[in-house]
N, CA, C and O atoms as a DFTB+ gen file, in Angstrom:
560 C
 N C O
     1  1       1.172     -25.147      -1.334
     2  2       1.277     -23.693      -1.291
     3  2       1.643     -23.253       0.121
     4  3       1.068     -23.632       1.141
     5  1       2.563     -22.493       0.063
     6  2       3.103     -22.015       1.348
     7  2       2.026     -20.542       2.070
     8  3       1.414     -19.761       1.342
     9  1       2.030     -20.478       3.463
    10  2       0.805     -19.577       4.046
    11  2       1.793     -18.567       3.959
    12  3       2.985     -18.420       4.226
    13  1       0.641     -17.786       3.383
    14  2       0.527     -16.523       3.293
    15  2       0.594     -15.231       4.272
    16  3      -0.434     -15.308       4.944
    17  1       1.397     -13.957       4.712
    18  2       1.475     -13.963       5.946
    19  2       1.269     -12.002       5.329
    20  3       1.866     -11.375       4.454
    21  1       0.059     -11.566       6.383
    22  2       0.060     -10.474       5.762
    23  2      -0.028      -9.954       7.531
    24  3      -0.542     -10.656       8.402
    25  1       0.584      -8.618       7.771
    26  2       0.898      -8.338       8.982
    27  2       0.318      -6.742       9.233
    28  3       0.155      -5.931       8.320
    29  1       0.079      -6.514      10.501
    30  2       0.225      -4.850      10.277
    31  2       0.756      -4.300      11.757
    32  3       0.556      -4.918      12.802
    33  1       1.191      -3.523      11.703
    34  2       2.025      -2.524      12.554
    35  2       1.779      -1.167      12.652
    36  3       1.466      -0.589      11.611
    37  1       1.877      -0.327      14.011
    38  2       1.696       1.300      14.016
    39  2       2.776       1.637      15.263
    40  3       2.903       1.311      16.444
    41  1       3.464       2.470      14.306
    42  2       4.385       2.782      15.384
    43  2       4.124       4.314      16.066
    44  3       4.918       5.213      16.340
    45  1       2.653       4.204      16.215
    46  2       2.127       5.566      16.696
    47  2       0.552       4.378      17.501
    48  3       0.573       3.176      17.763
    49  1      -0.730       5.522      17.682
    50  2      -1.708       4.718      18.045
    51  2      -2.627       4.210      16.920
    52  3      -3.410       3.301      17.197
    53  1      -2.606       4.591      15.983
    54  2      -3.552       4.022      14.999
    55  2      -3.517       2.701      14.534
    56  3      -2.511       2.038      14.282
    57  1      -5.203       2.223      14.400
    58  2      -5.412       1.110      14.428
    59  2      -5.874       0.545      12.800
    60  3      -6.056       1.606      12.204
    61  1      -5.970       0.147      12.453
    62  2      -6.801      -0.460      11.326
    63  2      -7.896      -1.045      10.986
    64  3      -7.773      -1.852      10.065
    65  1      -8.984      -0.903      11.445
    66  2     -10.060      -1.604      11.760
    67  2     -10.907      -2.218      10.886
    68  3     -12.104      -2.417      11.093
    69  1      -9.985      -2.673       9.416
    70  2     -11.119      -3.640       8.201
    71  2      -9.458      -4.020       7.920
    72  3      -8.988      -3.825       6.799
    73  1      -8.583      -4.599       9.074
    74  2      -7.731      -5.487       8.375
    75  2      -7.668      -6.827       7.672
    76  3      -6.786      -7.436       7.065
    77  1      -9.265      -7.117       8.061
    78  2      -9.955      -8.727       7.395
    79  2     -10.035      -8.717       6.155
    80  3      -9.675      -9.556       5.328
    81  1     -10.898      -6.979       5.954
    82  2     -11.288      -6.888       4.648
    83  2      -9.684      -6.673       3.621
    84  3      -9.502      -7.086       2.476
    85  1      -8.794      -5.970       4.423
    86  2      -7.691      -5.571       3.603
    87  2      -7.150      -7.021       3.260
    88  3      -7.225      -7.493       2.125
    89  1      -6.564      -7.722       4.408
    90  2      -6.385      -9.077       4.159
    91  2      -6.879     -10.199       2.625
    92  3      -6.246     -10.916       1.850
    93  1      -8.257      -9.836       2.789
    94  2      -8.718     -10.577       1.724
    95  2      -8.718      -9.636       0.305
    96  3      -8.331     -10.132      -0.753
    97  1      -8.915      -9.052       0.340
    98  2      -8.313      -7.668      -1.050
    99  2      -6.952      -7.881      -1.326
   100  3      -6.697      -7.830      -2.529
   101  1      -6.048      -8.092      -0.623
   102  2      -4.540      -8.389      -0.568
   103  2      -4.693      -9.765      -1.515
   104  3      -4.290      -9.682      -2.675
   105  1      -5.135     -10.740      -1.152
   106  2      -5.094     -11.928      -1.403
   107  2      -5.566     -11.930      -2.476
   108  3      -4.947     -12.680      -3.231
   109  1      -6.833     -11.172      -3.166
   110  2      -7.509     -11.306      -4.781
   111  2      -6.836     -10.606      -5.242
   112  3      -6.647     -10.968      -6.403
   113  1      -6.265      -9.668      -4.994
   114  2      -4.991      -9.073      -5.798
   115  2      -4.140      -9.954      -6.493
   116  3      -4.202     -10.312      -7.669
   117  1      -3.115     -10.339      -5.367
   118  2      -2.138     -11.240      -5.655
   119  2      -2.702     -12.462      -6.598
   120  3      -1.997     -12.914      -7.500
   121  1      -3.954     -12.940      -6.344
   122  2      -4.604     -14.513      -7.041
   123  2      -4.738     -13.795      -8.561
   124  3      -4.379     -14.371      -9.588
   125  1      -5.305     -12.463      -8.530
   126  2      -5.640     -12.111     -10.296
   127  2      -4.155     -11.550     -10.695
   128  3      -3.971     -11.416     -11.905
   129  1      -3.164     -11.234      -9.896
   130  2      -2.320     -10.751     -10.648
   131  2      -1.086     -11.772     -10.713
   132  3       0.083     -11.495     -10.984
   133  1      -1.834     -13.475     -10.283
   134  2      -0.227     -14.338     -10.331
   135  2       0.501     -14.188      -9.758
   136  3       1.500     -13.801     -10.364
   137  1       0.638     -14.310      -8.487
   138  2       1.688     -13.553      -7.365
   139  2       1.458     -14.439      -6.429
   140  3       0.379     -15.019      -6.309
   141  1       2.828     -14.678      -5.418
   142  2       2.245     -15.567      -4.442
   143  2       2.772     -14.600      -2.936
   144  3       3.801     -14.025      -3.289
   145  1       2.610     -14.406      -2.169
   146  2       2.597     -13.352      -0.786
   147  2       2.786     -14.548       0.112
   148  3       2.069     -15.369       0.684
   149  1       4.322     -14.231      -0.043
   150  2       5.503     -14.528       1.271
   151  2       4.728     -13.922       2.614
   152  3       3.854     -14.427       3.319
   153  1       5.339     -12.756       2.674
   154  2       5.234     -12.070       3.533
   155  2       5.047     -10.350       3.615
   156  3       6.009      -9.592       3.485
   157  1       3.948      -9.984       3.802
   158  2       3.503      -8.888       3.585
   159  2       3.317      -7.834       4.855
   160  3       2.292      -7.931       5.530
   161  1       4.403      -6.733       5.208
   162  2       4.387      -6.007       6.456
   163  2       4.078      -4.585       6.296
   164  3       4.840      -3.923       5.591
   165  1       2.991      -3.974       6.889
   166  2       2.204      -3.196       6.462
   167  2       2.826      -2.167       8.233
   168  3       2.779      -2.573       9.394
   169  1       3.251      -1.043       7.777
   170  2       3.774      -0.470       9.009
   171  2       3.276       0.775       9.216
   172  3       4.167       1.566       8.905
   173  1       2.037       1.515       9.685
   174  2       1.884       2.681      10.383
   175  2       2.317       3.802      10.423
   176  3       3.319       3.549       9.754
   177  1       2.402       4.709      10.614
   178  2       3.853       5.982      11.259
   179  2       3.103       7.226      10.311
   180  3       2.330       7.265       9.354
   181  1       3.865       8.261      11.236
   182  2       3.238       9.814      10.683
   183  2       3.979      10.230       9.524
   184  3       4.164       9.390       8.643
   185  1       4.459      11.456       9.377
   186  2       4.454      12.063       8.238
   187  2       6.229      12.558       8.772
   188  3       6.894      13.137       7.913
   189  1       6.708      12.369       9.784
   190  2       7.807      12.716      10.152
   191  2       8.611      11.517      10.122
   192  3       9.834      11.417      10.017
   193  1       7.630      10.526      10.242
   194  2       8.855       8.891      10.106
   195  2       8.706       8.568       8.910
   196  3       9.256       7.485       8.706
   197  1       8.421       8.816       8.378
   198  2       7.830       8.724       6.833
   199  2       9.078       8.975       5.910
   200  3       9.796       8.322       5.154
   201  1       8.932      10.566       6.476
   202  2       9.846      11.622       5.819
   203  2      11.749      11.476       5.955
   204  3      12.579      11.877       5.139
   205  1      11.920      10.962       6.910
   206  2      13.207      10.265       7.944
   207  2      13.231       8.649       7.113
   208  3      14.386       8.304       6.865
   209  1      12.342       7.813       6.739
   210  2      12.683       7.146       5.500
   211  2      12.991       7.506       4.326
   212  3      14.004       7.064       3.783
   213  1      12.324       8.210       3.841
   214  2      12.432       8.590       2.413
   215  2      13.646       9.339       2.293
   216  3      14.089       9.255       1.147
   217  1      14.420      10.115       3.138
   218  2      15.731      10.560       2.795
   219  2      16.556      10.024       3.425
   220  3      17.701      10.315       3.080
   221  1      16.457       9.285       4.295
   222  2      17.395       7.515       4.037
   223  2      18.040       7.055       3.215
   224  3      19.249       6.833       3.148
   225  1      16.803       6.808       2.193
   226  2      16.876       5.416       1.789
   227  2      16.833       5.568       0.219
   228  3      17.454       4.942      -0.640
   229  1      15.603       6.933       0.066
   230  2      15.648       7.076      -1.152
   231  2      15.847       8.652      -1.587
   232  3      15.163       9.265      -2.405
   233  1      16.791       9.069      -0.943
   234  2      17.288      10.540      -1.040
   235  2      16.532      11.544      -1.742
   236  3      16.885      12.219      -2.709
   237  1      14.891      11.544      -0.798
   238  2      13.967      12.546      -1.659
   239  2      13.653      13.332       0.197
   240  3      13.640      12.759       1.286
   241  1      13.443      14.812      -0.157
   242  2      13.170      15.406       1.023
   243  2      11.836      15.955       0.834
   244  3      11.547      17.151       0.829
   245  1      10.906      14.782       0.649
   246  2       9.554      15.364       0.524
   247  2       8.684      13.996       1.112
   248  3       8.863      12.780       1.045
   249  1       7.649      14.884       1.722
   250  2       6.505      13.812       2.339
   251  2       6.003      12.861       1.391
   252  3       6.139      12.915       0.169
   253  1       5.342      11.882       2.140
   254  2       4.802      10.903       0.726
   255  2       3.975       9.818       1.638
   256  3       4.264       9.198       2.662
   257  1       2.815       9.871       0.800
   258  2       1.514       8.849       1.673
   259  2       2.506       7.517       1.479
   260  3       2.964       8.381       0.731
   261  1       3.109       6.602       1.410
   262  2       3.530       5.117       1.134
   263  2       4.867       5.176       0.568
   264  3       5.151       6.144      -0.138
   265  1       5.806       4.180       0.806
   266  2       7.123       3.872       0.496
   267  2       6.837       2.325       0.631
   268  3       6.333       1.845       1.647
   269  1       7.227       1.522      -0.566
   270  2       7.511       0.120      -0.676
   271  2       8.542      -0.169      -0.627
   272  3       9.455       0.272      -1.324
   273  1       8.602      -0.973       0.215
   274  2      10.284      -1.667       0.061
   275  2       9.888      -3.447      -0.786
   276  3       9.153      -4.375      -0.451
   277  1      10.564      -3.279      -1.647
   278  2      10.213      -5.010      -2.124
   279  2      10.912      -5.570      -1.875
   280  3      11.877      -4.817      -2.000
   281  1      11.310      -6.553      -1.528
   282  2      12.278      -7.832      -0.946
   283  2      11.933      -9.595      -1.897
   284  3      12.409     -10.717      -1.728
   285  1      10.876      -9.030      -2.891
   286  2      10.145     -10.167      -3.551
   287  2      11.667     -10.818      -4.222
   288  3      12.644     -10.227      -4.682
   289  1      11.379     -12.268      -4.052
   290  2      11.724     -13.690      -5.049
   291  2      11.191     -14.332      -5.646
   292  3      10.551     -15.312      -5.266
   293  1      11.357     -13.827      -7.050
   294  2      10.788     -14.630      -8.286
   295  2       9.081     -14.284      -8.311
   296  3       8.735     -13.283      -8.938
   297  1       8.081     -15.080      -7.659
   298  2       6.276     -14.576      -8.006
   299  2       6.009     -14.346      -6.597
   300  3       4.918     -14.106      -6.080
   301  1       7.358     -14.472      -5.939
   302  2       6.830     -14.269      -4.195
   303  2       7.250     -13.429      -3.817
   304  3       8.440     -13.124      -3.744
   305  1       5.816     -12.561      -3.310
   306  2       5.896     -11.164      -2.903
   307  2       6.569     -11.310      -1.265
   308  3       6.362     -12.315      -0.584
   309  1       7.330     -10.230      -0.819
   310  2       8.090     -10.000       0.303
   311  2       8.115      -8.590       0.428
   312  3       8.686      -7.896      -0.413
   313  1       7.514      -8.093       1.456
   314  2       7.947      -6.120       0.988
   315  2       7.452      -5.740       2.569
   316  3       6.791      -6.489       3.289
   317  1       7.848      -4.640       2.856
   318  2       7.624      -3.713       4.251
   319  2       7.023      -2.734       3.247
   320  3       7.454      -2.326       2.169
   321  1       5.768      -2.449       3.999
   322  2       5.208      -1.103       3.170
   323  2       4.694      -0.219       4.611
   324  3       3.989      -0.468       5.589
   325  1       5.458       0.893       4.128
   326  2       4.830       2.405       4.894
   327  2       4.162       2.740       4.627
   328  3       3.873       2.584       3.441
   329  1       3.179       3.626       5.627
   330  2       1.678       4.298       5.369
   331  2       2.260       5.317       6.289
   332  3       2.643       4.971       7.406
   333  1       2.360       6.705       5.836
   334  2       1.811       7.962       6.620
   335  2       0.032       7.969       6.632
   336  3      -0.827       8.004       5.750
   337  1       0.019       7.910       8.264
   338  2      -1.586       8.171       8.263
   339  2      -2.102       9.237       8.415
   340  3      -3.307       9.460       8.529
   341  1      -0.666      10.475       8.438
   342  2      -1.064      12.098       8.430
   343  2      -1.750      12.537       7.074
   344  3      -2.719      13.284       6.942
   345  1      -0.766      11.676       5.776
   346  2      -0.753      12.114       4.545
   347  2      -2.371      11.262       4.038
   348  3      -3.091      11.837       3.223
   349  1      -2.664      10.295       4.448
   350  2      -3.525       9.781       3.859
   351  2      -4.990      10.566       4.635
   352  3      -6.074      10.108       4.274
   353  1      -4.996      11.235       5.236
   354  2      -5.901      12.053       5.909
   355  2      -6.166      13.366       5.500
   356  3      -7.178      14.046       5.668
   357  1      -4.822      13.695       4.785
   358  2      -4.674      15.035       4.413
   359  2      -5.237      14.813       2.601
   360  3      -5.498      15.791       1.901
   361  1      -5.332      13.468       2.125
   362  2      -5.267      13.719       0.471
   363  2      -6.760      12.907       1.219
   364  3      -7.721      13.298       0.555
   365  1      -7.051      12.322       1.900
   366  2      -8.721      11.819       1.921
   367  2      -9.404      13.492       1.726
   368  3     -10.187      13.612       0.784
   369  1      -9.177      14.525       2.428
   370  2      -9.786      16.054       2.746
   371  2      -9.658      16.279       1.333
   372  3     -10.728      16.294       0.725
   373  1      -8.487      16.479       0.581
   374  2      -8.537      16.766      -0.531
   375  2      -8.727      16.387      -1.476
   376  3      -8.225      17.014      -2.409
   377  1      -9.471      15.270      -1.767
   378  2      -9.907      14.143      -2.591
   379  2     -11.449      14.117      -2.305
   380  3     -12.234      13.870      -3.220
   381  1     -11.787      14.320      -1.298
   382  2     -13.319      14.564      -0.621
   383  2     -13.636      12.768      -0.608
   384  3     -14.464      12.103      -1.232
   385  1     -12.632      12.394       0.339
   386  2     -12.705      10.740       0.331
   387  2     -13.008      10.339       1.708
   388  3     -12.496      11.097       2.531
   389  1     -13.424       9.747       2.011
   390  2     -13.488       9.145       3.925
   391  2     -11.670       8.601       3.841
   392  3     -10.836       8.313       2.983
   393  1     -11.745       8.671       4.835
   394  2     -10.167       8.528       5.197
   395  2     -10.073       6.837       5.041
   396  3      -9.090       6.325       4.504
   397  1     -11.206       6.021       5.569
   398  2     -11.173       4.617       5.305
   399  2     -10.669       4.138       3.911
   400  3      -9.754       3.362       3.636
   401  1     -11.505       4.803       3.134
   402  2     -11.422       4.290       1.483
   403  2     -10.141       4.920       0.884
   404  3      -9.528       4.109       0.189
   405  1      -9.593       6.086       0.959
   406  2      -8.171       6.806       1.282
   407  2      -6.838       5.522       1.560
   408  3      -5.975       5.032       0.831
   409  1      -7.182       5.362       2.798
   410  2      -6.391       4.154       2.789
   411  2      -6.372       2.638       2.420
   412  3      -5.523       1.791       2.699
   413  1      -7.303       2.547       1.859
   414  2      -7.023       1.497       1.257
   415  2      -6.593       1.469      -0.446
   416  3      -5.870       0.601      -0.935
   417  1      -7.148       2.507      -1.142
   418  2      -6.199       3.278      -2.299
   419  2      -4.899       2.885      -2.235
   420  3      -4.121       2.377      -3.043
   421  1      -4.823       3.286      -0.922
   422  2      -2.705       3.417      -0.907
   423  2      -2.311       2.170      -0.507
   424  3      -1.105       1.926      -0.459
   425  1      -3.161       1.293      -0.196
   426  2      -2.619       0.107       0.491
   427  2      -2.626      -0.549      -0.785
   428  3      -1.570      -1.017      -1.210
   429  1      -3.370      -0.612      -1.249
   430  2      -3.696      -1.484      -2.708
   431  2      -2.607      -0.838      -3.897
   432  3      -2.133      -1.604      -4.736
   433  1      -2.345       0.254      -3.896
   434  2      -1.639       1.183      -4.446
   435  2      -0.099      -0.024      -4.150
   436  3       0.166      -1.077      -4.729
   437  1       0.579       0.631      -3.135
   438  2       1.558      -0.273      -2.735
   439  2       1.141      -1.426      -3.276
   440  3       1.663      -1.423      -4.391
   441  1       0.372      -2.634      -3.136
   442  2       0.639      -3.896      -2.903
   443  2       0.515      -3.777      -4.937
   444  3       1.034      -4.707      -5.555
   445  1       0.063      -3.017      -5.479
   446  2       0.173      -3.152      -7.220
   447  2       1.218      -3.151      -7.551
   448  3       1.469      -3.928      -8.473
   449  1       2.450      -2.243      -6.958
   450  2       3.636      -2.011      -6.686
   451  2       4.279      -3.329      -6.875
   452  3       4.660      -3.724      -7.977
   453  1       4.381      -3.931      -5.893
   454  2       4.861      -5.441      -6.154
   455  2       3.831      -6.248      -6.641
   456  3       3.113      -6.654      -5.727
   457  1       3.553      -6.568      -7.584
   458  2       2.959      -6.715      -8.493
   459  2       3.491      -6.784      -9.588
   460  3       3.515      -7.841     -10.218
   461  1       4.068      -5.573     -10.068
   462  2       5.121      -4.815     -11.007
   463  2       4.374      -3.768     -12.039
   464  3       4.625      -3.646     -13.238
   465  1       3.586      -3.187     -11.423
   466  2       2.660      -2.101     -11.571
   467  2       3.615      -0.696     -11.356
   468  3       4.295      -0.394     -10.375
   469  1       3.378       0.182     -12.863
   470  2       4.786       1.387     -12.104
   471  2       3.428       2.325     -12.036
   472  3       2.234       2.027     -12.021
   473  1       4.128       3.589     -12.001
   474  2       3.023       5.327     -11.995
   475  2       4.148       6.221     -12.184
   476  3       4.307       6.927     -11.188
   477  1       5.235       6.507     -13.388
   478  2       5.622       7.336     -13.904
   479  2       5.657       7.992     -14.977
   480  3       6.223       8.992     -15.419
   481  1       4.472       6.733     -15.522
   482  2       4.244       8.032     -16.750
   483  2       2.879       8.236     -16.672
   484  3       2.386       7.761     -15.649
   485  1       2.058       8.824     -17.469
   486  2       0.463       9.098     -17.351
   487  2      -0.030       8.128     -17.664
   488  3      -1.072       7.801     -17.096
   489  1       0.498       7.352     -18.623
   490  2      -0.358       5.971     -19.338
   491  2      -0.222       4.768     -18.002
   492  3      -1.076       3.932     -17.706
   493  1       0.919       4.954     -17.435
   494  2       1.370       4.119     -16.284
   495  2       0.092       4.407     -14.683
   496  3      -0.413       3.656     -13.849
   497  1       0.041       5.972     -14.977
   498  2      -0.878       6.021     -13.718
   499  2      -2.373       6.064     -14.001
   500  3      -3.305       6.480     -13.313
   501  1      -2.335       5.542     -15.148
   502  2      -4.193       5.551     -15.560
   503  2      -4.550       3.970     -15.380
   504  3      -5.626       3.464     -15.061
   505  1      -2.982       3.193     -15.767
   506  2      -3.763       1.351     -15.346
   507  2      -3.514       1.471     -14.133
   508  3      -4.310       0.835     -13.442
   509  1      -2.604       2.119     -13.465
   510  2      -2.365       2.061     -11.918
   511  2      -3.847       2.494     -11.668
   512  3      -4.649       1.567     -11.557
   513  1      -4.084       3.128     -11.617
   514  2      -5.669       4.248     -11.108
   515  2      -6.983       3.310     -11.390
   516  3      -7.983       3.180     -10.685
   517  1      -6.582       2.543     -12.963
   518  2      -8.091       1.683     -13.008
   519  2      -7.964       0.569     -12.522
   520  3      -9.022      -0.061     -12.508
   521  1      -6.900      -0.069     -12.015
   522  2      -6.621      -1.290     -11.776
   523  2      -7.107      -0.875      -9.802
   524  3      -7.839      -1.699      -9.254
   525  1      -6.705       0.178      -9.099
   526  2      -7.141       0.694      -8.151
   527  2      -8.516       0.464      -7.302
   528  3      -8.806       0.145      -6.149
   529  1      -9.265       0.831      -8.614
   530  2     -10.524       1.631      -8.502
   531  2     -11.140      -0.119      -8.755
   532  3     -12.149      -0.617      -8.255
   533  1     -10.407      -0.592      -9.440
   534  2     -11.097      -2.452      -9.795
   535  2     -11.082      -2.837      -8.235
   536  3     -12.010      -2.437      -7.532
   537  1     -10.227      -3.473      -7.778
   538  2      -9.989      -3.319      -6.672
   539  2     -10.770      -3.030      -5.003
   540  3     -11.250      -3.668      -4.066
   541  1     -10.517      -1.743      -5.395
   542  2     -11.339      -1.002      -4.433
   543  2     -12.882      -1.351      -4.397
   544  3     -13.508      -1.488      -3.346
   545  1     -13.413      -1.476      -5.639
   546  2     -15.111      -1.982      -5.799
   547  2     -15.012      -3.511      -5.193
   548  3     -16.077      -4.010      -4.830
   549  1     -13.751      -4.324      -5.051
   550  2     -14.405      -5.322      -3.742
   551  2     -14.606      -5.411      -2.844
   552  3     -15.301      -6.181      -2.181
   553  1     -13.765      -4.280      -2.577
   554  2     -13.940      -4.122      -0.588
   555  2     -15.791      -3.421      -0.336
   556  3     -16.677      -3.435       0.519
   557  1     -15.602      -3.029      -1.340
   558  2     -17.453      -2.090      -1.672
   559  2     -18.134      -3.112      -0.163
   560  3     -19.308      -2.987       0.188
C-alpha cells in the first residue's frame, strides 16, 4: 500500500489545530468508504479567494464554505480542497456550532465528495448529512 499523504495549507494566518484528529477521520473515511488517498491538499483562504476560484473555474459568482477539485484515479483519491474560514465562521454563528466542529463538517463534507457522495437533491443531502454526522461522532 502506497503512503498516504494528507497536507494542509493557509494562505492567510489560520492554523488548524486537531490536524491529527482530521488526519485520522480522513483515513476512517476513506478505509469505510474503499478509497485509497493519494494525496490529499487541504488549502485555507478567505471568502475573497474563495470567491476568485469559484468564478474561475466554476463560473458561479457566489461565496461558498469549500470547492473540491478531484484529480482522483480509479479508488485513489487526489483532490485540492478549499476552505473559506470566513464562511465556515459565519454558518458555525448560524448553525449555533463552535467553529471547530463547523469545520470539520466541511472538511469531511469535501473529502465524501471524493468518495462519490453528491448533495443535489434532498435524498442526496440527507446521506450526505447522515453519513457527516457518522463521521463527525469520531472525532467526538
Amino acid at each position: 500500500m502506497k503512503e498516504s499523504n494528507i497536507s494542509f495549507y493557509s494562505v492567510r494566518t489560520f492554523s488548524l489545530k486537531t490536524e491529527a484528529a482530521v488526519t485520522a477521520c480522513i483515513k476512517a473515511i476513506t478505509a469505510e468508504e474503499s478509497r485509497e488517498i493519494g494525496n490529499i491538499t487541504f488549502v485555507f483562504c478567505d471568502d475573497n479567494y474563495l470567491l476568485k476560484i469559484n468564478k474561475e473555474f466554476l463560473d458561479h459568482d457566489t461565496y461558498t464554505d469549500i470547492i473540491t477539485f478531484d484529480y482522483s484515479a480509479g479508488n485513489e483519491i487526489i483532490s485540492e480542497i478549499y476552505v473559506s474560514t470566513d464562511r465556515v465562521e459565519e454558518n458555525a454563528k448560524k448553525h449555533k456550532q463552535t467553529f471547530e466542529k463547523e469545520m470539520h463538517r466541511v472538511m469531511i463534507h469535501g473529502v465524501l465528495h471524493l468518495c462519490g457522495y453528491n448533495d443535489k437533491l434532498a435524498e442526496e443531502k440527507q446521506i450526505m448529512r447522515d453519513k457527516e454526522n457518522h463521521y463527525l461522532s469520531l472525532m467526538a
